[in-house]
N, C-alpha and C positions, 0 to 999 in steps of 0.2 A: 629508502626501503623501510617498509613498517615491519615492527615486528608484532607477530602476529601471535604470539605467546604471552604481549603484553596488553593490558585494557589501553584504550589509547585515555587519548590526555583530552581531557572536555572541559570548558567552562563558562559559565552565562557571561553575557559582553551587553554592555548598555547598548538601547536600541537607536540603530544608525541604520538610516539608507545608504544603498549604493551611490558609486559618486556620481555626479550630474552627466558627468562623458556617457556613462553607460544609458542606453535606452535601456528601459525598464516593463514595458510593454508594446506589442504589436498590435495594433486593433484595425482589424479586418472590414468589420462591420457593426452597424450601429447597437447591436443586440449584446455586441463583447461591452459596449459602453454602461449597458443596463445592469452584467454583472459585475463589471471592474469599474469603478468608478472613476473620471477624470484625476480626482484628488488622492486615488490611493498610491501607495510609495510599500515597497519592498523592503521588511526592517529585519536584521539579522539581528537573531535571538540568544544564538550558542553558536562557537567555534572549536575549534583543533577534536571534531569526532574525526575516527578512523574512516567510516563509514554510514552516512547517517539514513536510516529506513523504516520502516512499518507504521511512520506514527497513529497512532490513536489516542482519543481524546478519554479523559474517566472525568466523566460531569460527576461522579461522586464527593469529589473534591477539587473541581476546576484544575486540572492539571494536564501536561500531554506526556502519555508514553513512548518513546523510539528507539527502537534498537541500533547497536552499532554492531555491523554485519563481523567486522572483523576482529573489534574489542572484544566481543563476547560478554556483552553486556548489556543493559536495558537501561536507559537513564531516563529521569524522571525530569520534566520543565516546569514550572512553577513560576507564575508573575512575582516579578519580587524575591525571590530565591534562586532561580535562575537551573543550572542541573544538580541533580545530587544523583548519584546511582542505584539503581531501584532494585535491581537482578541480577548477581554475577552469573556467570555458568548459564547464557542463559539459552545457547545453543547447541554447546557441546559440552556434555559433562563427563566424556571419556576422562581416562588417566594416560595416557599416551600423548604424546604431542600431536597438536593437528599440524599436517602439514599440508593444507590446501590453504585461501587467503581469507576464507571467508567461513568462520568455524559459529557466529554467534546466530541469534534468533535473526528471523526476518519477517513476514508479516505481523503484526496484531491486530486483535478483535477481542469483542466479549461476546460472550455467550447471554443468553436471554435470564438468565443469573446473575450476571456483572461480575464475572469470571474472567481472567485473561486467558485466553487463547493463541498460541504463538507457533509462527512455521520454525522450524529448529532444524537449521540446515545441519550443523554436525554429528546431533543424533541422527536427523533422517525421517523426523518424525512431525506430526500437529499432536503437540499437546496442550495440555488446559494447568491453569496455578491455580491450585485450590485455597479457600479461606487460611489452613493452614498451615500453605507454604508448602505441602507437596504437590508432587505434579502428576496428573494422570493423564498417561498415554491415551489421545482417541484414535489415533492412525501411524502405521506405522510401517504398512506391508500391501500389496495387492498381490492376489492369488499367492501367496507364500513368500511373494521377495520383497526387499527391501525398496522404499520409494528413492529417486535419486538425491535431493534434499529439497522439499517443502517450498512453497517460493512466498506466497501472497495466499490471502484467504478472505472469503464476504459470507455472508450467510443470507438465508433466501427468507420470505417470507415463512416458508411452512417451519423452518428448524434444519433445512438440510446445508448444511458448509460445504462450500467449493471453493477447491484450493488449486493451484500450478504445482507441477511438481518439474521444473528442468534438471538442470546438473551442474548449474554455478557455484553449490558448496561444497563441491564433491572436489578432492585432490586432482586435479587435472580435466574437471569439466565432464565434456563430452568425452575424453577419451583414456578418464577413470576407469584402472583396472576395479574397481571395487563396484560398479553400477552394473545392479541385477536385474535392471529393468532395459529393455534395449530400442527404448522408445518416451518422448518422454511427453507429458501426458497432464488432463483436469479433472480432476476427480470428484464425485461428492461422499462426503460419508453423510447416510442419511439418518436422522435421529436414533434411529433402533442399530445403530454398530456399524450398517453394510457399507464397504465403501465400494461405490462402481464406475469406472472408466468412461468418460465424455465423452473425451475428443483425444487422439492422439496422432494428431497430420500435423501440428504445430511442432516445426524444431526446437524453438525457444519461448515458450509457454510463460508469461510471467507476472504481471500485472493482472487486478481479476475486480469487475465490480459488477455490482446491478442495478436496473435501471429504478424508479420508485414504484411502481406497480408489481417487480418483481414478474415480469413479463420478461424482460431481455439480459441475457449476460453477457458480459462484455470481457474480452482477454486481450491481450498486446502481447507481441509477439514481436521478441527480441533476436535480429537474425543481423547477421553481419553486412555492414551496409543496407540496408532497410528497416524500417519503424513501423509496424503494422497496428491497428488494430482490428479486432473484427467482434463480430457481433451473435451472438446465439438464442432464439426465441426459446425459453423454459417451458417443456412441459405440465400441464397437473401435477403429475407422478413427479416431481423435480426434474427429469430427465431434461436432455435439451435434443431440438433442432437441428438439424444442419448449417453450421456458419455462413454467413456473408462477410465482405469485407466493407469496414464500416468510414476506417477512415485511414491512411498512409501520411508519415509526415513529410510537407513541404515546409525547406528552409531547413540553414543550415545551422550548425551548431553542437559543444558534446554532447553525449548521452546519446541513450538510442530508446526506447517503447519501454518504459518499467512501470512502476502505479500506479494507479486509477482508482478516481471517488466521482459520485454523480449528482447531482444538483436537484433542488425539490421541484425543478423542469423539464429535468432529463437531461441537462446540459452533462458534459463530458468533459472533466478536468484530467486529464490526462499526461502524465511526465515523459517527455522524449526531447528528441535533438533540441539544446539551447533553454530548454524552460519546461513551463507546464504549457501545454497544448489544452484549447478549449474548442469543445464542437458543441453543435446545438441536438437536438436528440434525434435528427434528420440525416445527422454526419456533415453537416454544413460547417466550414471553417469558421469560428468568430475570428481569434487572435489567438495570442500568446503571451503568458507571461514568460517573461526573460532574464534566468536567475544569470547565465552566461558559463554555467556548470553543469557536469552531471547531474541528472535531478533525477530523484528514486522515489517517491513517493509523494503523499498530502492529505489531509486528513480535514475535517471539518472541526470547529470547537468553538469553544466559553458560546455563544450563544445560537451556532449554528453557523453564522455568519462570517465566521473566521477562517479561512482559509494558513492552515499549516504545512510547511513546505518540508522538505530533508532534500539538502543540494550537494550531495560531495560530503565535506565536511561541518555543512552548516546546518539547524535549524535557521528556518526566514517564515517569514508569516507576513499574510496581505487582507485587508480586509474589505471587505466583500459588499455589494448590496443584496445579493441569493442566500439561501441557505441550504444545507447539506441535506440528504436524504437516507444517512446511513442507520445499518437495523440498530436500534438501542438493544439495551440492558436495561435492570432496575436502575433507577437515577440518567440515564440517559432518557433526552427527550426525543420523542421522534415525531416528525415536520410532516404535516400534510396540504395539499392548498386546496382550500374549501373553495365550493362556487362561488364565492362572491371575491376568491381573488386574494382573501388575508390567508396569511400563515396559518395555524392551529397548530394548535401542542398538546398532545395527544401523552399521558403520561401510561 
């Protein structure tokens, strides 16, 4: 039993693959080949997190940020340095004990500023860490109540953030006396403050990306015994569409639909049963990578092409022949594919 009052215990671990017994990936079809290459291997980066999730990359200083849901903490990775910890308090910064298991941040992002941006399951809130180390609430409430706690968050072309909001940090979940919301729900707050209700047919709302056009949004949907994902065409207005179902997972293995990054093809990296799950922007199966644990997240980095994991207790990281397609910041580059088929870098 963890204790949940305590940071848990982290530390960089020279990189090693898994052992040869383990297969390491599933490939479907020849297109998983084109982004997972024959020669890539699974290397684990960091061990003994509590719980390891959100990560995001800061090209300000080549480095990756991830939360540990249950430490209550934010640690920093570094080549060469390995973790040190970046943000105590970084989810709940009551004075009371938490007593649910999961009281620290959970998504990040930056803002079009190179701002961190973090779902904060114990306050309940999407806040921003400013230059100077304070933090200003952007969301905290819909029509007058409290959200149930924050899950994942992406931001859209125009400046609008869309975030999950389930009830996985809340003391007792779903059936938390403290949840004043009786439905749980994706929201966007749109640049100017407003924040307005998507979708809320989703039980378990949790993973959140978009596609690179900024045409389709994407949710995973965490339900007991099933792995959902599905899919939402964006309006002008940011608003969205009515969902489709985009992909369900087949095969078995832990974990269940948590978060999603998108590839500069639309490709779908997506964390559930046994690994990260990859589709093509079709919903077409390629394969799977196969951490053989809980996997909660994955982030793109160092030059796009790096695929960053969070499986359980581990950072792992795979690298890639694609590149990511997520919104930059200042010092963030972000990926376009011009007609003739090369990358562009668009600062």
């Amino acid at each position: 039993m963890i204790d949940i009052r305590r940071p848990a215990i982290a530390f960089a671990c020279t990189l090693i693959a898994p052992t040869a017994a383990m297969a390491q990936f599933e490939r479907l079809e020849p297109r998983f080949d084109a982004l997972i290459p024959r020669t890539a291997a699974i290397e684990v980066l960091a061990d003994g997190i509590g719980w390891a999730e959100g990560p995001v990359w800061d090209a300000s200083d080549g480095s990756l940020l991830l939360s540990d849901v249950v430490g209550n903490v934010i640690f920093r990775w570094k080549e060469g340095v390995g973790l040190t910890r970046f943000r105590e308090r970084s989810g709940y910064t009551g004075t009371e004990p938490f007593t649910g298991r999961e009281p620290g941040s959970n998504g990040l992002t930056f803002d079009d500023r190179g701002r961190l941006v973090m779902c904060q399951h114990g306050d309940r809130r999407v806040a921003r860490l400013n230059e100077d180390g304070s933090i200003t609430v952007l969301a905290d409430r819909y029509e007058g109540r409290r959200f149930n706690s924050p899950n994942d968050l992406v931001y859209g072309p125009r400046g609008d953030l869309y975030f999950t909001d389930p009830p996985f940090g809340l003391p007792g979940t779903f059936n938390s006396p403290d949840r004043e919301l009786d439905f749980t729900g994706v929201f966007r707050l749109a640049p100017d403050g407003a924040v307005s209700l998507l979708i809320r047919d989703l039980r378990g709302p949790n993973g959140i990306g978009m596609s690179p056009d900024g045409a389709t949004l994407y949710v995973s949907s965490s339900e007991r015994g099933r792995a959902l994902w599905r899919a939402y065409p964006v309006r002008p207005d940011g608003s969205v569409g009515g969902g489709r179902e985009f992909a369900e997972a087949v095969g078995g293995g832990p974990g269940g639909a948590d978060g999603l990054k998108v590839d500069i093809d639309g490709n779908v990296f997506a964390t559930g049963p046994g690994g990260v799950h990859v589709f093509a922007a079709d919903g077409t199966r390629l394969g799977r990578i196969l951490t053989g644990q809980p996997t909660a997240n994955v982030a793109w980095g160092d030059d796009g092409s790096v695929l960053y994991i969070t499986a359980n207790h581990q950072l792992l990281r795979v690298r890639t022949t694609t590149r990511g397609a997520e919104r930059p910041g200042p010092g963030q580059v972000k990926r376009t594919r011009s007609d003739s088929g090369r990358d562009d870098e668009v600062e």
